[in-house]
N, C-alpha and C positions, 0 to 999 in steps of 0.2 A: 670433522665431517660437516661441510654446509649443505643446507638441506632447504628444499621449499616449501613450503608449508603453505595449500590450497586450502580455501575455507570458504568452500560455496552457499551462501545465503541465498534466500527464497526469491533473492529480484537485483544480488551483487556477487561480486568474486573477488576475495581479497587474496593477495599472494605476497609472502614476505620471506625473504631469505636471513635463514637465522642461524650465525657461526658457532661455533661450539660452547661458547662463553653464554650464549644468549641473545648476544649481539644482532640488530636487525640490519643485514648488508644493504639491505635493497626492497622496497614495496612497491607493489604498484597494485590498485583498488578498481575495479569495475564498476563503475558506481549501478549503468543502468545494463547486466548479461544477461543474455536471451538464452543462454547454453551453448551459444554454438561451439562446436570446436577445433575451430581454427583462432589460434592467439597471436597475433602480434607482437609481440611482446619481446624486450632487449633486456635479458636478465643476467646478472655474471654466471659463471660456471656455477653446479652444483653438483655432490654426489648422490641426492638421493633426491625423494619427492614423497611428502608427509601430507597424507587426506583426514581433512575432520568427517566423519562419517557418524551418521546421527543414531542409526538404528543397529544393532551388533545379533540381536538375536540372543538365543542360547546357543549358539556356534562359537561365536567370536565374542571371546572374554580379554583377549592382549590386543595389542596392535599385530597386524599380521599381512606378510608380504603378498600385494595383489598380483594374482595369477587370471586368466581366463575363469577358471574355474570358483576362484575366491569372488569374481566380479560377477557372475554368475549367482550366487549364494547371497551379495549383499542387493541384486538386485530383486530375488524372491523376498527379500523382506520389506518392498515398497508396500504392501499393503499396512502395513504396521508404523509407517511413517510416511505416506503419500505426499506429504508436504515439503518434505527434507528430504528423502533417502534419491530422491529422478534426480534432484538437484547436483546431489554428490557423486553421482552415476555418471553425470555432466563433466564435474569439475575434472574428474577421473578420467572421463575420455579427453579432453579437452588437453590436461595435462600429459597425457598420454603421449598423443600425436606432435605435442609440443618438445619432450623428453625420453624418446622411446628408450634409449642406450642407458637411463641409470634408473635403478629399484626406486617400486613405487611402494607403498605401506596404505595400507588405511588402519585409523585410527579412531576410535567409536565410544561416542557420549555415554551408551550403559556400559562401558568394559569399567567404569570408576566402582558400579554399583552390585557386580557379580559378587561382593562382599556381603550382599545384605542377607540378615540370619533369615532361616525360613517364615517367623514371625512375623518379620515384615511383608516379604515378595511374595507369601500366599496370600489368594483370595480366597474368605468364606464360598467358592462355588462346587459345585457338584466336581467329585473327582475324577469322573470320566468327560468334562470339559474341559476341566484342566488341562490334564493329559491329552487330548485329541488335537488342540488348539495352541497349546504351551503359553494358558493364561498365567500372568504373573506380573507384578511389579515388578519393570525391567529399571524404571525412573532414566534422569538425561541432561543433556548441562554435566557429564561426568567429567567431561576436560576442562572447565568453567571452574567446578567446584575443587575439583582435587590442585589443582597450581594455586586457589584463593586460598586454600582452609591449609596447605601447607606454610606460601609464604607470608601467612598473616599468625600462622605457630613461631613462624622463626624471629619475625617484626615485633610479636610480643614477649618471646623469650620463654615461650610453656610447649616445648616439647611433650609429646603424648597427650596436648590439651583435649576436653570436650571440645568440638567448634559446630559452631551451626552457621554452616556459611547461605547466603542470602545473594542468590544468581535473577538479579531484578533487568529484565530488559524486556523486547518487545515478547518474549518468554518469559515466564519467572518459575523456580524453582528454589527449594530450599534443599539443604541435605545435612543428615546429622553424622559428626565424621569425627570418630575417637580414634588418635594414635595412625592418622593418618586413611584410616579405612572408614568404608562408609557402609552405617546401619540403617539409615532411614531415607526417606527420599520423599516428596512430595509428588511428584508425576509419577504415572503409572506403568501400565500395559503401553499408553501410546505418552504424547508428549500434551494429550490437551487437559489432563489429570490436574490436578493440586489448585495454586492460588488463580486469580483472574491475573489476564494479562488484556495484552493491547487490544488483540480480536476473538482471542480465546476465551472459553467460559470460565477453566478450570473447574472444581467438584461442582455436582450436582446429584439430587437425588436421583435415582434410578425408574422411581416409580413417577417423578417429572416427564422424561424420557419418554417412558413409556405412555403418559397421556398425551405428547406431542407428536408422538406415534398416528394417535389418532386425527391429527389432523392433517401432518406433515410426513411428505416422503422422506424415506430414509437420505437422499440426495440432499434434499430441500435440509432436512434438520443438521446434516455432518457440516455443510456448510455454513448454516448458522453458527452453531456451533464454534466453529474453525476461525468462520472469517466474520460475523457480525455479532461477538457478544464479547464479554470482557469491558475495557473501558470504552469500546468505541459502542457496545451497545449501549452502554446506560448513560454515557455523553454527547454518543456523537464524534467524539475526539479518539483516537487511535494512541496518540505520543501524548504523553505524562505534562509537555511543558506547553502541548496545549492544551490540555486540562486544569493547569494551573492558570493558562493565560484566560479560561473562558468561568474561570472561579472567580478572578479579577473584574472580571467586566459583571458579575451577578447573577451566573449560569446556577441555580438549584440542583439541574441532573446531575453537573460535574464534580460539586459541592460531594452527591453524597458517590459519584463514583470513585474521588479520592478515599471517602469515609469508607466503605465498601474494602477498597484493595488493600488498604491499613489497616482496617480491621479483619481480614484472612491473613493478611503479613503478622500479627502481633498473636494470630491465633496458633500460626504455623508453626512459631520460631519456637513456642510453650510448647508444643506437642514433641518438635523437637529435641527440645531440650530434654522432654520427661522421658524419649527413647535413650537418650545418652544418662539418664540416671542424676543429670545435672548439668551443669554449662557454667565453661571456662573462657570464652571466646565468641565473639560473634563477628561476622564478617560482611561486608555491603561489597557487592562485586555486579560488572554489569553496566548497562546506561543509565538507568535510572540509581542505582545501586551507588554508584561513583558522581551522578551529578545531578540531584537532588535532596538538596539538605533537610527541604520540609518534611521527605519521607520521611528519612533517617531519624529527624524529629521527633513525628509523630508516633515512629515504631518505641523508639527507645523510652519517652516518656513514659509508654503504657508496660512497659516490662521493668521497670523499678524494681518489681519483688524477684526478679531473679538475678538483681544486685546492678543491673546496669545504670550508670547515670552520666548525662550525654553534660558534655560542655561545647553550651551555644557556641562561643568563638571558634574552637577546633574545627566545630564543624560547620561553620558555614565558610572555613579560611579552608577546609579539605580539600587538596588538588593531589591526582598523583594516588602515592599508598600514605597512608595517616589516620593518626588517632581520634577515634571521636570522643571519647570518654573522658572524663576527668581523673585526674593523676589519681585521687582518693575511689575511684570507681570499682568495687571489690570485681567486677567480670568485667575487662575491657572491648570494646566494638573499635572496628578498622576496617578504614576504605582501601582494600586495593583492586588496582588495577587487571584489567581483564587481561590474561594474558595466555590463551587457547594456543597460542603458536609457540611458546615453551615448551608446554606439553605433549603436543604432535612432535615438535621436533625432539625430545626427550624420547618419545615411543618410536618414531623411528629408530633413532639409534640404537634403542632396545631391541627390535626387532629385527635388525640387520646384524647388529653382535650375535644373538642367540642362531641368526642363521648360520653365520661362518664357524662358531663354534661346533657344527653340527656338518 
């Protein structure tokens, strides 16, 4: 079964056609889509059509075949993902009218994370919020995390490893993931939760929040929030490799915003690891993740005591999936490669076998 595999980003639309092997038949990349959905586009035959979809809800825990009604369900969950969830609504219709005659799937970044024990996904809040609201750590990056922390178990040969794989991009997410399932997660109820990233805050005190309240509308603060804090608050800079370029030139802000994102990276991956009881594996997946060696660097230097020991050449020669660690390294780290369109097309075809069986 070849399948399409739609992955609508906040300002692109990539599409790739991917054979049953894995195989990529055919891509073609949006760089700068507006949503519209009328596509152009000369793609070979497919049977199916495979949607990254950001937000799953408590509804949708598998992939599961889009109906009227399914697209109706994943559209009630834009409040919980207003960044992402219109975007994929987009790709959806878009793909739609391009493909009406063969089954669509959407495929959803917390369905990785329906695993996680109640210890994690509860919050300390009052239980009648909970329940009225369906507050919980949903976490996201689940199609990110589940293809890295797999093929970087089978690259290092430790099936059922601890892994704590590390989803570094203009997103970052961590997730701690024994035997293939996943117990921890760094983002939360929504996706602006856990480390800092490009424009996002990631954590913050509650009771911060609350005194920006006082001066700031809630409009005025979500967008801070969303789109001016993270590295591009404390730098100025948005993308990693110009924070590195403007460290170069003698930039102080971006000095400590690298110090900053390294320093919640090194705190995460420990928290992680202390949920999995230990750590057998670490994984760098991502933009930043895959082509930034000083991170990688800086992370691994500072987790020495949980046995990792980084060999400069490996990783500054890392292209592709490969080891960063030295042979003698008791817990080894590995870069691989992003690869989201495995997975969707993996969950289609899981999703259209359980249909015909049925």
């Amino acid at each position: 079964m070849d399948v399409l595999v739609v992955n609508a980003g906040s300002s692109s639309l990539k599409l790739s056609v991917l054979g049953e092997d894995g195989e990529v038949l055919a891509q073609h990349h949006v760089e700068r889509w507006d949503g519209a959905s009328e596509l152009d586009l000369r793609l070979p035959p497919v049977d199916a059509v495979g949607h990254r979809v950001v937000h799953g809800g408590s509804r949708f825990t598998a992939p599961v075949v889009i109906t009227p009604v399914v697209r109706r369900e994943i559209a009630a969950l834009t409040e919980l993902a207003p960044l992402h969830q219109p975007r994929a609504l987009a790709g959806i219709d878009a793909a739609l009218a391009l493909l009406p005659d063969v089954p669509h799937v959407a495929c959803f970044d917390t369905a990785f994370h329906r695993t996680l024990p109640a210890a994690a996904a509860t919050y300390p809040l009052p239980g009648r919020w909970r329940a009225r609201w369906d507050l919980r750590r949903y976490g996201f990056h689940g199609l990110s995390h589940a293809y890295a922390s797999r093929r970087a178990a089978e690259l290092a040969g430790l099936p059922g490893a601890r892994v704590v794989s590390c989803h570094l991009g203009a997103g970052c997410s961590l997730a701690a993931v024994r035997d293939g399932r996943s117990v921890d997660t760094t983002m939360g109820f929504t996706p602006l939760a856990g480390l800092p990233m490009a424009t996002r805050s990631g954590d913050l005190d509650p009771g911060l929040l609350l005194r920006l309240l006082d001066h700031l509308g809630a409009e005025d603060l979500a967008d801070g929030l969303a789109h001016r804090s993270g590295l591009v608050g404390l730098s100025g800079h948005a993308d990693m490799r110009d924070v590195h370029a403007a460290i170069a030139a003698g930039s102080a802000d971006a000095r400590l915003a690298l110090e900053v994102f390294t320093h919640r990276l090194r705190q995460g991956i420990a928290a992680m690891a202390a949920s999995l009881g230990g750590l057998d594996l670490l994984v760098f997946t991502g933009g930043i993740g895959e082509h930034d060696p000083e991170v990688r660097a800086r992370v691994l230097d500072g987790l020495a005591f949980l046995g990792l020991r980084l060999d400069r050449d490996r990783n500054d020669a890392a292209r592709g999936d490969a080891r960063v660690t030295a042979d003698a390294s008791p817990v080894p780290a590995w870069v691989v490669e992003a690869r989201e369109d495995v997975e969707i097309a993996a969950g289609t075809r899981r999703a259209l076998d359980e249909v015909a069986v049925l």
